[in-house]
Structures are given as structure tokens and as C-alpha cells.
LOTORVO-493164 format. One record per residue (C-alpha): residue number from 1; x negated, y negated, z; residue in one letter. Coordinates in nm, 4 decimals, decimal comma. Layout:
N
+------+----------+----------+----------+-------+
| doti |       c1 |       c2 |       c3 | kolnu |
+------+----------+----------+----------+-------+
|  NUM |        X |        Y |        Z |     A |
...
+------+----------+----------+----------+-------+
This chain:
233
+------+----------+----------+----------+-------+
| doti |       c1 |       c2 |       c3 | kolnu |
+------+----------+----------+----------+-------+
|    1 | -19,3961 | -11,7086 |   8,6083 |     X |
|    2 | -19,6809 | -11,7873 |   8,8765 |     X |
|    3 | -20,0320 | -11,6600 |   8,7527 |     X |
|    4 | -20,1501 | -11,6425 |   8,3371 |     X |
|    5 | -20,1478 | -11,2342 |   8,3722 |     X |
|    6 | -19,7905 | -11,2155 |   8,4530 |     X |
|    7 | -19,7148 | -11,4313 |   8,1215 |     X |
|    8 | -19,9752 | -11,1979 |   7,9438 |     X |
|    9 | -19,8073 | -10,8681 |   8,0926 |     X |
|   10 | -19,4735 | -10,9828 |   8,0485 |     X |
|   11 | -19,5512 | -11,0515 |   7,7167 |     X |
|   12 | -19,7448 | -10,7339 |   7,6459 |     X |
|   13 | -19,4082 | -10,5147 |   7,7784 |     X |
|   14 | -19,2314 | -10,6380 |   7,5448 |     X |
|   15 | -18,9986 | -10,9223 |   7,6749 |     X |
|   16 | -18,8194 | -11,1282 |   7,4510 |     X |
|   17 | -18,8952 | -11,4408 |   7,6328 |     X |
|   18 | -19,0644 | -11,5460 |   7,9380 |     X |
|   19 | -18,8984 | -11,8874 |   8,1573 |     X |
|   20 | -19,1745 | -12,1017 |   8,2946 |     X |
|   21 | -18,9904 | -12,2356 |   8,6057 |     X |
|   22 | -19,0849 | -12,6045 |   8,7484 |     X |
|   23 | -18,7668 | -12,5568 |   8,9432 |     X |
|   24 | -18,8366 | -12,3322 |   9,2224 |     X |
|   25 | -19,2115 | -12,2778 |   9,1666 |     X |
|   26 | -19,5218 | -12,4805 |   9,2437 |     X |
|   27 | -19,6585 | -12,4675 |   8,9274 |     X |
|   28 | -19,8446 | -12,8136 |   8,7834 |     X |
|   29 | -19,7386 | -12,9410 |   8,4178 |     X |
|   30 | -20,0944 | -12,8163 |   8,3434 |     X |
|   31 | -20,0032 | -12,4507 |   8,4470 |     X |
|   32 | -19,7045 | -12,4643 |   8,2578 |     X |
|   33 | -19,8987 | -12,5582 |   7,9566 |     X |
|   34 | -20,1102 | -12,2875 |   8,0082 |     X |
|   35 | -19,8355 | -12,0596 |   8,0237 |     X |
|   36 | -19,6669 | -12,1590 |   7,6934 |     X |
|   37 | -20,0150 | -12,0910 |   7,4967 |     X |
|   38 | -20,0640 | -11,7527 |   7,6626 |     X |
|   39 | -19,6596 | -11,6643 |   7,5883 |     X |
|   40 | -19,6911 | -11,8050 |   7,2220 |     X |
|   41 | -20,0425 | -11,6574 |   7,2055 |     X |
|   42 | -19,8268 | -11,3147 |   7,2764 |     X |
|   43 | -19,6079 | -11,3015 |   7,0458 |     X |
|   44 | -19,3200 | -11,4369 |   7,3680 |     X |
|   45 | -19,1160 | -11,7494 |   7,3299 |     X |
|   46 | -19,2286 | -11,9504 |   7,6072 |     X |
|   47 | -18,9203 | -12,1404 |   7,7610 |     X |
|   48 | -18,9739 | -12,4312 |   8,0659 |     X |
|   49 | -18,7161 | -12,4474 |   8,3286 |     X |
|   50 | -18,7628 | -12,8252 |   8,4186 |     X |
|   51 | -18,7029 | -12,9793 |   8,7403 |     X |
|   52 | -18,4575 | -13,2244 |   8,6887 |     X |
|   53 | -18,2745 | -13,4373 |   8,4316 |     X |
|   54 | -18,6051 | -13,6372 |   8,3401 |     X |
|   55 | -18,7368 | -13,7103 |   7,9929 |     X |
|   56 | -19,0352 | -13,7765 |   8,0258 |     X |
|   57 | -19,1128 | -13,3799 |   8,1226 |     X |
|   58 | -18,8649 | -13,2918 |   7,8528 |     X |
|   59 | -19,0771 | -13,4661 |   7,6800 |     X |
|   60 | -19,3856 | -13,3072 |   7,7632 |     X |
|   61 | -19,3306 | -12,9634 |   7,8063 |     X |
|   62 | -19,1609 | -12,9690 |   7,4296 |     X |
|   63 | -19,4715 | -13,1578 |   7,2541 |     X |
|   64 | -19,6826 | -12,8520 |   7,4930 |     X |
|   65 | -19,5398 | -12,6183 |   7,2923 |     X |
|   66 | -19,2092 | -12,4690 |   7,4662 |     X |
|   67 | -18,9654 | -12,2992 |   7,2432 |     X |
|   68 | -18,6943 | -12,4563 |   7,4655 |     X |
|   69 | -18,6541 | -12,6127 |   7,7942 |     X |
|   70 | -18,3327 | -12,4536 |   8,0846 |     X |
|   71 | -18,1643 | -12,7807 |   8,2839 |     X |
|   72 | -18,0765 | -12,7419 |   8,6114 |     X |
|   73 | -17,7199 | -12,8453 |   8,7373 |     X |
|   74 | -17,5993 | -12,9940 |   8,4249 |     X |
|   75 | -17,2008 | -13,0286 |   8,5815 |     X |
|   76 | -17,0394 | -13,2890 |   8,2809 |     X |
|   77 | -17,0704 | -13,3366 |   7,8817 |     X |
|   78 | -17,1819 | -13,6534 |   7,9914 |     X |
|   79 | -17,5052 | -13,5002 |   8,1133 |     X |
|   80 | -17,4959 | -13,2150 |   7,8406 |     X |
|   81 | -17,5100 | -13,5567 |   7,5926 |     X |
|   82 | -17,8029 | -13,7294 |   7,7995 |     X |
|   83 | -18,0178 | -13,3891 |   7,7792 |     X |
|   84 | -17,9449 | -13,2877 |   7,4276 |     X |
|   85 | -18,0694 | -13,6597 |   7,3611 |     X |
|   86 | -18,4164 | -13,6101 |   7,5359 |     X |
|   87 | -18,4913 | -13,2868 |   7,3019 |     X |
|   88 | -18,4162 | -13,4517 |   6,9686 |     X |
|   89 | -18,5799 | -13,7119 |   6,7530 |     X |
|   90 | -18,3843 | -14,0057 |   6,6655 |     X |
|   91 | -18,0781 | -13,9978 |   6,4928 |     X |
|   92 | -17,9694 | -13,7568 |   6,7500 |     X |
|   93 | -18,1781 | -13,8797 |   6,9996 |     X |
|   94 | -18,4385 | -14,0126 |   7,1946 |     X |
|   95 | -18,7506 | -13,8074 |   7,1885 |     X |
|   96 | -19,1301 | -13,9834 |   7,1263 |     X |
|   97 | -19,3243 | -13,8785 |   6,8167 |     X |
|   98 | -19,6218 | -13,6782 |   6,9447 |     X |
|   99 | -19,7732 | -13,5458 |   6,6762 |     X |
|  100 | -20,0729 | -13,5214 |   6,7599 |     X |
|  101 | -19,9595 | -13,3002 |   7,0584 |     X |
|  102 | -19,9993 | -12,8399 |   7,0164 |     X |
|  103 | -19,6496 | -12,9045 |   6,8752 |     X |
|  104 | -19,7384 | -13,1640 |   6,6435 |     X |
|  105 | -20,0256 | -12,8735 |   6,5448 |     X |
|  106 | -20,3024 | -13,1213 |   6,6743 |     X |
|  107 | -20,1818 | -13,3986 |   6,4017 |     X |
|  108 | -20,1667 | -13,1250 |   6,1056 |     X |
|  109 | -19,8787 | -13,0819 |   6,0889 |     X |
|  110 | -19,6310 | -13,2723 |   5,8637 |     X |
|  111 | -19,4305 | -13,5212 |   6,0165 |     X |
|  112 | -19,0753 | -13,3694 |   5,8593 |     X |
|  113 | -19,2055 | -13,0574 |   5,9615 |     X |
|  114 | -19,2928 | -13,1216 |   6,3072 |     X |
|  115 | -18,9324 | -13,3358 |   6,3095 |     X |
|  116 | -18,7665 | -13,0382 |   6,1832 |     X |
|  117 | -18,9076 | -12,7988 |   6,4352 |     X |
|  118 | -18,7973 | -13,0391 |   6,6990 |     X |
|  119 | -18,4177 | -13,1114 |   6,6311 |     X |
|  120 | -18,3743 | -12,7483 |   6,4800 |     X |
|  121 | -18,5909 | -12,5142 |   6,6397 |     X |
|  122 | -18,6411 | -12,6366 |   6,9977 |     X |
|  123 | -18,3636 | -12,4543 |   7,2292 |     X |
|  124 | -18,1656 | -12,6996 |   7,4824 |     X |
|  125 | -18,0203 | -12,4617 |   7,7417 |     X |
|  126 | -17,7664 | -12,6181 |   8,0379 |     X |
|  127 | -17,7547 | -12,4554 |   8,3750 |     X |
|  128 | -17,3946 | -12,4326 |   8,5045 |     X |
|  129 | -17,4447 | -12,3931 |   8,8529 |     X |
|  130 | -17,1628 | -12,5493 |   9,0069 |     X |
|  131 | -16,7487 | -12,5503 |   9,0169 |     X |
|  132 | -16,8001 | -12,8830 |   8,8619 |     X |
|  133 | -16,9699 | -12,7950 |   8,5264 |     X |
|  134 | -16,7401 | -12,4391 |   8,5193 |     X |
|  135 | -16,5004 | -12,6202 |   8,5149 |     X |
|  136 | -16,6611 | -12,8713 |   8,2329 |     X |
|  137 | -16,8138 | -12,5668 |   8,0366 |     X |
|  138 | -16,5993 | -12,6080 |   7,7541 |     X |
|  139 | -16,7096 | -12,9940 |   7,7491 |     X |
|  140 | -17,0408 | -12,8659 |   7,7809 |     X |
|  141 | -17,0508 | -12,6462 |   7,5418 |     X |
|  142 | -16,8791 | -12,8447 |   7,2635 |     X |
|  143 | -17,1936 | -13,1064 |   7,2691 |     X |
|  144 | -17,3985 | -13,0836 |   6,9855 |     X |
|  145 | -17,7232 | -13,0329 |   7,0180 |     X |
|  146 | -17,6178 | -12,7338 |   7,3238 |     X |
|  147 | -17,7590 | -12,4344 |   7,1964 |     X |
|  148 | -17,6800 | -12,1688 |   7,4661 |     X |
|  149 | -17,5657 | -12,2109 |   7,8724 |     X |
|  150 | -17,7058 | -11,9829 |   8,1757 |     X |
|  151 | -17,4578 | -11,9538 |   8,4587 |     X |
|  152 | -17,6693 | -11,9912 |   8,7483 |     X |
|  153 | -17,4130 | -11,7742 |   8,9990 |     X |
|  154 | -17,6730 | -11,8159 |   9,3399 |     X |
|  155 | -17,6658 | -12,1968 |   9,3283 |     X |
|  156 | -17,2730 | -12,1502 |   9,2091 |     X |
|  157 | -17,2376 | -11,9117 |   9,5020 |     X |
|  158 | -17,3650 | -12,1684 |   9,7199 |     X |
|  159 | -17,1679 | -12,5060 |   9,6385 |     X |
|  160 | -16,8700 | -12,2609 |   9,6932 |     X |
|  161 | -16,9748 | -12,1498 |  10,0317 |     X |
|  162 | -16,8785 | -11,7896 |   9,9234 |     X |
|  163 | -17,1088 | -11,4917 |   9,9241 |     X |
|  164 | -17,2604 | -11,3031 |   9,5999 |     X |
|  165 | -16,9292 | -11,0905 |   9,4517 |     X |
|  166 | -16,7125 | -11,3161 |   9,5785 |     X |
|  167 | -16,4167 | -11,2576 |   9,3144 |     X |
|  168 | -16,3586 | -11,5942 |   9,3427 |     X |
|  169 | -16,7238 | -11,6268 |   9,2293 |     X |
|  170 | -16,6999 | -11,3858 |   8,9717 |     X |
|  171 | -16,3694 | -11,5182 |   8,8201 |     X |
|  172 | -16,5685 | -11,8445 |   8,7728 |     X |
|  173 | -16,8358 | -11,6870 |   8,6010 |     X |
|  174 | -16,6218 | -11,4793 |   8,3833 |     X |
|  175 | -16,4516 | -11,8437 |   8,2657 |     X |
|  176 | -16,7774 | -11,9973 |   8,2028 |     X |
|  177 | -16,8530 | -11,6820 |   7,9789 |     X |
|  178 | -16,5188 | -11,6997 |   7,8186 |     X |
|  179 | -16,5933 | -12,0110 |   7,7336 |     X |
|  180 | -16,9100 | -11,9746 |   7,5749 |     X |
|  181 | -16,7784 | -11,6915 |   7,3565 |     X |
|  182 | -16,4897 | -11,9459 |   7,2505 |     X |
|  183 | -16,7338 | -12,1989 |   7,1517 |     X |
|  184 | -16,9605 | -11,8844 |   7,0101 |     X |
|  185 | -17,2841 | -11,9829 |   7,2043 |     X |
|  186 | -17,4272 | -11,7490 |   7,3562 |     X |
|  187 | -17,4437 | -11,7107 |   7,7374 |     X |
|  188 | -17,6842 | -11,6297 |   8,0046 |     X |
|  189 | -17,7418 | -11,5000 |   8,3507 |     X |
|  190 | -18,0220 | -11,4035 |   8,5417 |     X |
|  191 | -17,9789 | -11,0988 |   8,7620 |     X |
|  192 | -18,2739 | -10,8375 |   8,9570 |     X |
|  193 | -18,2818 | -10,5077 |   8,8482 |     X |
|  194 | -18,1987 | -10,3310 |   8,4901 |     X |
|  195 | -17,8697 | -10,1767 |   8,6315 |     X |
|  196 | -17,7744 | -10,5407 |   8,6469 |     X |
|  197 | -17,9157 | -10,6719 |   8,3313 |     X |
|  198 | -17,7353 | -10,3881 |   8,1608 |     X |
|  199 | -17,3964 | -10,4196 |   8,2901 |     X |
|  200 | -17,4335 | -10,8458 |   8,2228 |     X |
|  201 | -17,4717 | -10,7576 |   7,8646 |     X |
|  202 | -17,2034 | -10,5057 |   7,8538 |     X |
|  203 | -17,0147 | -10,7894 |   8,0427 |     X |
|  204 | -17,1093 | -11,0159 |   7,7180 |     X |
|  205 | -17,3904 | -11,2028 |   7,8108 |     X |
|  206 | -17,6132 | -11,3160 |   7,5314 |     X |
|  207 | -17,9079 | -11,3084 |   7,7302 |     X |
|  208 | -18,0321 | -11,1930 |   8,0936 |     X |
|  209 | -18,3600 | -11,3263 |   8,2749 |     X |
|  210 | -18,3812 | -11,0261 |   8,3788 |     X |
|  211 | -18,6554 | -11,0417 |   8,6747 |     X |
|  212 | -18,9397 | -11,2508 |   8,7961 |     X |
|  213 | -19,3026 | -11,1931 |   8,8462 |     X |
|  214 | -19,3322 | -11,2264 |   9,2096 |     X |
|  215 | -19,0319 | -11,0203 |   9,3117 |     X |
|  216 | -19,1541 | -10,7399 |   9,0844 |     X |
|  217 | -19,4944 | -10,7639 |   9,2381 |     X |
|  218 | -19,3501 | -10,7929 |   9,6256 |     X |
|  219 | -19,1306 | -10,4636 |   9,5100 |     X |
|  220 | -19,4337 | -10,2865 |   9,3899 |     X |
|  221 | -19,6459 | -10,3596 |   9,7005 |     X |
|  222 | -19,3605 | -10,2995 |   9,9711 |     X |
|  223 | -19,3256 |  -9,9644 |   9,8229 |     X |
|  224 | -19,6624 |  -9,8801 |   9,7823 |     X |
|  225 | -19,7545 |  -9,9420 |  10,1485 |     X |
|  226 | -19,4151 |  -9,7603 |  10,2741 |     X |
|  227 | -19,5117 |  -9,4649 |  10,0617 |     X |
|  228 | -19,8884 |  -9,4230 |  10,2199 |     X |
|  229 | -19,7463 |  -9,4789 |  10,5481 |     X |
|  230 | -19,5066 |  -9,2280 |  10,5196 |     X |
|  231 | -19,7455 |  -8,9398 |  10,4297 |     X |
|  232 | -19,8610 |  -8,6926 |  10,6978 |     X |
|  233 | -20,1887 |  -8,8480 |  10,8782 |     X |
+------+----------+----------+----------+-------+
């Protein structure tokens, strides 16, 4: 998500959930925060793609509100472990008390409850994006504390030098998925169109991130022009 209105319109069509993405974007921390009260405002779990492996965003975007946080190339259970650490309180962890944070409800809230939300409620989602963690996803997946993976098949695609339907590609992605529904946690994907998001959930993916803002805005407008162009002058 780039600008506040395409969290507010996503939100508005009806999307379960929208991802925040620190990844690939140039969004600030303060954008991102602006993005989880406009998604929770909306009735739309607001989830943060972070940029790397670091807890003191973890850290951050969770006490901000997020209803979860996506890891990038998480490839061992070693990793998995580390993560899964920076999302919950001590005892299974090593996340700060911020209480006083929009997650803490501005210092109102009670400290079991605002403990509770954070080792129960707050969603730690892996990226698998490599022949590495694939291979690991059963590793991966058997770490407490993992609450769902998302294959991410274009960086996959890319470590393996092969191009997108690849069925070396796809039989790696079908294992991953396999062994999500082994471990029964659920499984995601991101894809660009709804043929696609339909046919990954037929496929048995628990969830799709099904589009982003900016593509579906750079559809819309290439369209738009080549339809005015192409009537009679």
C-alpha cells in the first residue's frame, strides 16, 4: 500500500486484509503507522511486511498497531525461532513492554490484556522465498509461535534462475504447500489477477495477496488512455 486512500478503498471493497510493505516500497515507519490506523479504522487487519530480520521494527510496527508482521527470506527454523522471539513477550520471547503504545491502548489497557493480545493475537508470518527454506518448510513450520507461511514464488523463481511456471518452480511450491497442510497452517501466495487468486485457493492456499495498489492503478490508467486513443478522432 503507497497512499492512505488505497488502505481506505481497499478496505471499503471489502478485503480481508491489507499488507503494508517496508520491503519493496518507500514508505517511512510513520506512513506505515498511518496505514495500520486507517486499515483498523476500516474494519481491515492491517499486516506490515518488514524489511528485514530486525527487532527493533518488529517491535515497532506491532506496539503501532499491526495485526501481524510478513518476514522476508526466512530460509531455516533457526531464523523461524529468532522471529517468532521478536513478536512475543517473555517467556516465549523477547519483545519490550510498550504499553503505553496504540497497542498498549495509550496505557489503558491492562497489562495481561495487552500481553495476551501480543503472544496470542499478533500473526508471525515467514516468507519462504528460497530452495533453502522449501526445503526447511517443515522446520519452519513446526516452530511455535509460526502462525501461517507465504511462498514468495518471484524471489523463489529468482534464486533458482528459472522463469515463472517453471515446473521445477512449481513442484517446489506445491512441497512448501504440502507442507503447510501437514503441519495444518495455513499457506499463502500472492499472485495478480482474480483468475489467479482463484485457482491458488482451489490449489489450497489459505490465503492470496491478491493485488497491489499501484499495479491496479497503472492497469486502470494504461487502459484508460489506450481506450480514448483508440476511438475515431
Amino acid at each position: 500500500m503507497t497512499g492512505l486512500e488505497s488502505t481506505e478503498i481497499a478496505a471499503r471493497a471489502g478485503f480481508d486484509f491489507v499488507v503494508i510493505d517496508l520491503e519493496h516500497s518507500m514508505l517511512s515507519m510513520s506512513d506505515a503507522y498511518r496505514h495500520i490506523v486507517v486499515a483498523s479504522a476500516n474494519g481491515t487487519a492491517p499486516l506490515v511486511r518488514v524489511p528485514s530480520h530486525d527487532h527493533g521494527i518488529v517491535q515497532r510496527v506491532l506496539d503501532g498497531g499491526a495485526a501481524g508482521i510478513l518476514v522476508p527470506h526466512v530460509d531455516t527454523a533457526e531464523q523461524a525461532e529468532a522471529v517468532v522471539r521478536m513478536v512475543r513477550f517473555p517467556g516465549a520471547g523477547t519483545r519490550g513492554s510498550g504499553g503505553t503504545s496504540r497497542a498498549g491502548g495509550w496505557g489503558l489497557r491492562s497489562r495481561a490484556d495487552y500481553l495476551r493480545l501480543g503472544n496470542e493475537k499478533a500473526l508471525c508470518i515467514p516468507q519462504l522465498e528460497s530452495e533453502e527454506a522449501l526445503r526447511n518448510a517443515s522446520a519452519i513450520l513446526a516452530v511455535e509461535g509460526v502462525d501461517a507461511v507465504l511462498i514468495g514464488a518471484a524471489d523463489l523463481a529468482l534464486s533458482m534462475e528459472v522463469p515463472p511456471g517453471d515446473p521445477r518452480l512449481t513442484a517446489l511450491v506445491q512441497s512448501g504447500l504440502d507442507a503447510a497442510k501437514a503441519a495444518g497452517r495455513p499457506c499463502g501466495t500472492a499472485v495478480g489477477s482474480a483468475t489467479a487468486a482463484t485457482a491458488a485457493i482451489e490449489q489450497g492456499f489459505g490465503f492470496v495477496v491478491a493485488a497491489n495498489d499501484t499495479t491496479l492503478l497503472a492497469k486502470a490508467a494504461t487502459t484508460l488512455v489506450g481506450e480514448v486513443k483508440a476511438q475515431p478522432a
